[in-house]
ZADODO-944605 format. One line per field, with one value per atom (N, C-alpha, C): residue in one letter; chain; atom name; x, y, z. Coordinates in Angstrom, 2 decimals. Layout:
N
residuo: (a|...)
cadena: (A|...)
atomo: (CA|...)
X: (X|...)
Y: (Y|...)
Z: (Z|...)
END
This chain:
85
residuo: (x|x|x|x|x|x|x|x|x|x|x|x|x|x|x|x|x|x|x|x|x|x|x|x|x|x|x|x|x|x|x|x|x|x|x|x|x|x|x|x|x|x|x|x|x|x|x|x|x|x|x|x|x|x|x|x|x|x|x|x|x|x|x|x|x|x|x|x|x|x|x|x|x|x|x|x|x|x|x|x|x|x|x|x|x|x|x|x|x|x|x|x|x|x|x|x|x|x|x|x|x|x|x|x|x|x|x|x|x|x|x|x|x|x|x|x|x|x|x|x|x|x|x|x|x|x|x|x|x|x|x|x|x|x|x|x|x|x|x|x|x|x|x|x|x|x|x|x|x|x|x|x|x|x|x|x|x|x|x|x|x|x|x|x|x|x|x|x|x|x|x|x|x|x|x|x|x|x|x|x|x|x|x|x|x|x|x|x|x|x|x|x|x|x|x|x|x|x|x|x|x|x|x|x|x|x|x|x|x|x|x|x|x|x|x|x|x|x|x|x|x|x|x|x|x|x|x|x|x|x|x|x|x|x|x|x|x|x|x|x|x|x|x|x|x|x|x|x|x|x|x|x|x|x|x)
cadena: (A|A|A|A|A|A|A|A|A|A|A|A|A|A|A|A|A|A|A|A|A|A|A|A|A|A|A|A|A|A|A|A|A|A|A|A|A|A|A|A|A|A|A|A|A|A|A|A|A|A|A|A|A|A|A|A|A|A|A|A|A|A|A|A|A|A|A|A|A|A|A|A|A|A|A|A|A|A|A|A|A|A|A|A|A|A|A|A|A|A|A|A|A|A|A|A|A|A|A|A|A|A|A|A|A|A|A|A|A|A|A|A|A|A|A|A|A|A|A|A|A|A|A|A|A|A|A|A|A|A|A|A|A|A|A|A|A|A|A|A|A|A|A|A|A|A|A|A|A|A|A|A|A|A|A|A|A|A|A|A|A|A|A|A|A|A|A|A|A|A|A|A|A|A|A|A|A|A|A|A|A|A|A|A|A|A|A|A|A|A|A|A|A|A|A|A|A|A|A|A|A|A|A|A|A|A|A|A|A|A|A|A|A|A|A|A|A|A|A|A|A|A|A|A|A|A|A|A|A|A|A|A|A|A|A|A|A|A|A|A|A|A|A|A|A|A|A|A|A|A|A|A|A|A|A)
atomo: (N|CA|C|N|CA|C|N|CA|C|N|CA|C|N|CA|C|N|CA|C|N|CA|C|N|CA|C|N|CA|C|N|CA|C|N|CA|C|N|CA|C|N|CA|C|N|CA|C|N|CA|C|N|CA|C|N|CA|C|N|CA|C|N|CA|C|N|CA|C|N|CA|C|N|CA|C|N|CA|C|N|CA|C|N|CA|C|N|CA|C|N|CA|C|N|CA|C|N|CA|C|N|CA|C|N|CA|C|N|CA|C|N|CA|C|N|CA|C|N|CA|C|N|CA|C|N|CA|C|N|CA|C|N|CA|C|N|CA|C|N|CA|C|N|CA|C|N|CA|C|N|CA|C|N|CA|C|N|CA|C|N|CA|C|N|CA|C|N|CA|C|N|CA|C|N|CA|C|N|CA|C|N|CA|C|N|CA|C|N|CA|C|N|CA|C|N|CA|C|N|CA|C|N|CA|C|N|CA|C|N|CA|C|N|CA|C|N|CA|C|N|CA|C|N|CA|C|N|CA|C|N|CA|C|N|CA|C|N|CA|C|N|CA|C|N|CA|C|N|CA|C|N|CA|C|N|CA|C|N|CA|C|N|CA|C|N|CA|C|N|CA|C|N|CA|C|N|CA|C|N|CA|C|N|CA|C|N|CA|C|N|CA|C|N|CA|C)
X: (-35.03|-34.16|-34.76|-34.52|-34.82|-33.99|-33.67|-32.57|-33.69|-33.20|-33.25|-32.22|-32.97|-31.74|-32.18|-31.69|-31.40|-30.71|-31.86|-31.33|-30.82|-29.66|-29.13|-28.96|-29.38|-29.67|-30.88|-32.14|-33.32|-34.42|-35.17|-36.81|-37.22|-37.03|-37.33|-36.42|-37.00|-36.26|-36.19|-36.37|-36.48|-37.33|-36.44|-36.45|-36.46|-37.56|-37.55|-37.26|-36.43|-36.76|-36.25|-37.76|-37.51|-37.50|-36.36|-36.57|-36.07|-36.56|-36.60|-36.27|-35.06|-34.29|-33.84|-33.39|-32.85|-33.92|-35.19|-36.42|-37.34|-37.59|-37.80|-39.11|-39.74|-41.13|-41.69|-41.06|-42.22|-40.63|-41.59|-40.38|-41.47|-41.14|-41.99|-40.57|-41.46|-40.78|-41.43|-40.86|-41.04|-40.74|-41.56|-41.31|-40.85|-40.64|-40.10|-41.41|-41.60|-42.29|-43.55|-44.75|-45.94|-46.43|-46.78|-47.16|-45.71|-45.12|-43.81|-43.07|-42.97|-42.35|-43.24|-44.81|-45.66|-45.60|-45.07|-45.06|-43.77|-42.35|-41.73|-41.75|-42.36|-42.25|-43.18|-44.33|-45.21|-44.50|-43.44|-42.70|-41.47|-40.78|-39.90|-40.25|-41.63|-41.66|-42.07|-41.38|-41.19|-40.20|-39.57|-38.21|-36.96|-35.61|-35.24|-34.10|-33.55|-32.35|-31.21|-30.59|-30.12|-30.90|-31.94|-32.47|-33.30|-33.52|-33.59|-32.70|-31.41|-30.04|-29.79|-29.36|-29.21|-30.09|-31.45|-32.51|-32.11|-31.86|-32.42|-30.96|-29.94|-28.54|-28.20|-27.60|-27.21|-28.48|-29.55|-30.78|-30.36|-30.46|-30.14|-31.63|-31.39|-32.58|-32.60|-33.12|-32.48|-30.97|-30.79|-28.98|-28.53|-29.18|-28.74|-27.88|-26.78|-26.15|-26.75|-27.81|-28.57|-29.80|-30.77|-32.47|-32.88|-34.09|-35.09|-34.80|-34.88|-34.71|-32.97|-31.88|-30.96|-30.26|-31.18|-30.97|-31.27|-32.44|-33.50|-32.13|-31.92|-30.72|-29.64|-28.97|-28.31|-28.71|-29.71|-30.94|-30.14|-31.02|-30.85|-29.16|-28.69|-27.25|-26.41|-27.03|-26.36|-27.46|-29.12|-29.51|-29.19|-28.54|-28.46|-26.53|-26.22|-24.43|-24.64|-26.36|-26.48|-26.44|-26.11|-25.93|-27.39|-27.95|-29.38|-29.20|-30.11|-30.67|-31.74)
Y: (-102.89|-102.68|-103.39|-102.89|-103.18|-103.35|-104.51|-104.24|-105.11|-103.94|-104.55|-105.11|-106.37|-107.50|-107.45|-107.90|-107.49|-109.45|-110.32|-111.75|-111.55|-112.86|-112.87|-114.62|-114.51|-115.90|-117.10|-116.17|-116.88|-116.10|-115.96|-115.83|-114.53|-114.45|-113.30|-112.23|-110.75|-110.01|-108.69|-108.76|-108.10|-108.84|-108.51|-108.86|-108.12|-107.88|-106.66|-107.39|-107.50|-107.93|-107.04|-107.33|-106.63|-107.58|-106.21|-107.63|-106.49|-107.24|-106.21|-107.48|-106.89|-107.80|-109.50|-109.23|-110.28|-111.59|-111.13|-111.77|-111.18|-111.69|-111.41|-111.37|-109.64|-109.42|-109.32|-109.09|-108.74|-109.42|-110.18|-110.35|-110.28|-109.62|-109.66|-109.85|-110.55|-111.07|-110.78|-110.00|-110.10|-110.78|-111.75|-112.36|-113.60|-115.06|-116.12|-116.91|-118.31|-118.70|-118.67|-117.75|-117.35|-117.98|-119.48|-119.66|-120.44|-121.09|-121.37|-120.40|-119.21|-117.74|-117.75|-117.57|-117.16|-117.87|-119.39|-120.73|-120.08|-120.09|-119.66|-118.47|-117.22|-115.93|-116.52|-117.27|-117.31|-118.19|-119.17|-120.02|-119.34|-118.20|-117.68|-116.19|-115.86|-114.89|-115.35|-114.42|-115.31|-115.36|-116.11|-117.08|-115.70|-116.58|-115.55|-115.89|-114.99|-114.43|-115.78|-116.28|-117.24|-118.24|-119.11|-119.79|-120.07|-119.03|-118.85|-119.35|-118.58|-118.45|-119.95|-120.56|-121.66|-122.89|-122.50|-123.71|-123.29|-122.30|-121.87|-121.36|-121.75|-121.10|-122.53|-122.43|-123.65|-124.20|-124.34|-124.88|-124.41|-125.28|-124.88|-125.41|-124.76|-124.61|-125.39|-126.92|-127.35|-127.41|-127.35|-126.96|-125.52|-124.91|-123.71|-123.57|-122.97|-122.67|-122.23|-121.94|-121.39|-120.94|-120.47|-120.70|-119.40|-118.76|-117.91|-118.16|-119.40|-119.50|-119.15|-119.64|-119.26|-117.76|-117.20|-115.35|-115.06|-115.40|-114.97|-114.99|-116.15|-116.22|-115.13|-114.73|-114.09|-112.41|-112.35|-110.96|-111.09|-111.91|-112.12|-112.03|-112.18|-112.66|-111.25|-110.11|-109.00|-108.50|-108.55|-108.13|-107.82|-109.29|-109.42|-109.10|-108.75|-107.88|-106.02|-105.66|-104.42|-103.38|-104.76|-103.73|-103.47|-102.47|-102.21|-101.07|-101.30|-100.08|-100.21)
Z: (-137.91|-139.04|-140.26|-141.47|-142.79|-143.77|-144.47|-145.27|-146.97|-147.84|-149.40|-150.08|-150.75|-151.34|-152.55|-153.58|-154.83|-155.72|-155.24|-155.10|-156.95|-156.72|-157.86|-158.19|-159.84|-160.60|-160.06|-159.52|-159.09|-159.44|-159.94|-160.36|-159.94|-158.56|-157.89|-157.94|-157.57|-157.80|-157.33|-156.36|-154.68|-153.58|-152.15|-151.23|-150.23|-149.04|-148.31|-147.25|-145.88|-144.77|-143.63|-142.60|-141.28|-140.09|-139.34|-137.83|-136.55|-135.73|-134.84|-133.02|-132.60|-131.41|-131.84|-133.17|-133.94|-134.65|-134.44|-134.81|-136.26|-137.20|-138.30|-137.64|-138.65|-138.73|-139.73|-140.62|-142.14|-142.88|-144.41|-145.77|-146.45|-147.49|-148.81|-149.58|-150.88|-151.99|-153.49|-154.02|-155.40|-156.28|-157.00|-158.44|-157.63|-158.80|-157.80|-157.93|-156.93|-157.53|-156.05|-156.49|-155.36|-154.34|-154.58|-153.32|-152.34|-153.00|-152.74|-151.40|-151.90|-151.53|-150.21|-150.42|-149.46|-148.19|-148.50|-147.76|-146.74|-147.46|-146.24|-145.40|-146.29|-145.74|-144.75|-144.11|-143.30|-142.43|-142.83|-142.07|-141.13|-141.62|-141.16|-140.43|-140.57|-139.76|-138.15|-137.26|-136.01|-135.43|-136.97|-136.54|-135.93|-135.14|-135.11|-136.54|-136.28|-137.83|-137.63|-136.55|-137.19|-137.22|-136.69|-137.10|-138.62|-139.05|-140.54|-141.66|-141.03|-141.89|-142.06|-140.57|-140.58|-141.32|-141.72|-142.06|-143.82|-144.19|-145.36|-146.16|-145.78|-146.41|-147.49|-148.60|-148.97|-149.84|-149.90|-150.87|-152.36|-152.57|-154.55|-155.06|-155.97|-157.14|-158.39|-158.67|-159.78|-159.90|-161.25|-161.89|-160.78|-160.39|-159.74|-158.65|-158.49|-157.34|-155.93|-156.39|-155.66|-155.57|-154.58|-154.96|-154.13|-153.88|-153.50|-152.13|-151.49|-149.91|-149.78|-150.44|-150.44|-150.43|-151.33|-151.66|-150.54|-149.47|-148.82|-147.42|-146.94|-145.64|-146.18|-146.84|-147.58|-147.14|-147.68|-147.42|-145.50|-145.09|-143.61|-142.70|-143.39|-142.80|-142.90|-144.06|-143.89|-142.90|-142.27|-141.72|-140.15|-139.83|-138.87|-138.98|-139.59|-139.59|-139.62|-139.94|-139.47|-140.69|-141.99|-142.61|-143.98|-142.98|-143.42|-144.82|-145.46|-146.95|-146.93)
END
């Protein structure tokens, strides 16, 4: 399954993620900050979907409510509820 996220009030500005028996296989990330992005997408592929959610839900960004790893569990949390685009 594949679902596109559409992160909101962070840098980046799409989010592709796939996973397949509740285990993330591919995330690409658009925009945001590059090697940063590259660091977890290589950290979280593997992982399974809640272990992600769980490491990466809640991180704020500066003043921000919220950050790129934050959007990213988010991405994940409807992935793993099925509800794919």
């Amino acid at each position: 399954m594949t679902i596109n996220h559409t992160p909101r009030g962070v840098c980046s500005h799409k989010m592709t993620v796939s996973a397949e028996n509740g285990i993330i296989t591919d995330v690409q990330i658009l925009g945001g900050c590059d090697g940063n992005l590259k660091g977890i997408v290589s950290l979280v592929k593997g992982m399974k979907l809640e272990d992600a959610i769980d490491k990466l839900s809640g991180i704020r960004c500066g003043g921000k409510d919220t950050s790129c790893p934050d959007q990213l569990s988010i991405a994940l949390k409807k992935l793993l509820n099925g509800e794919i685009s």
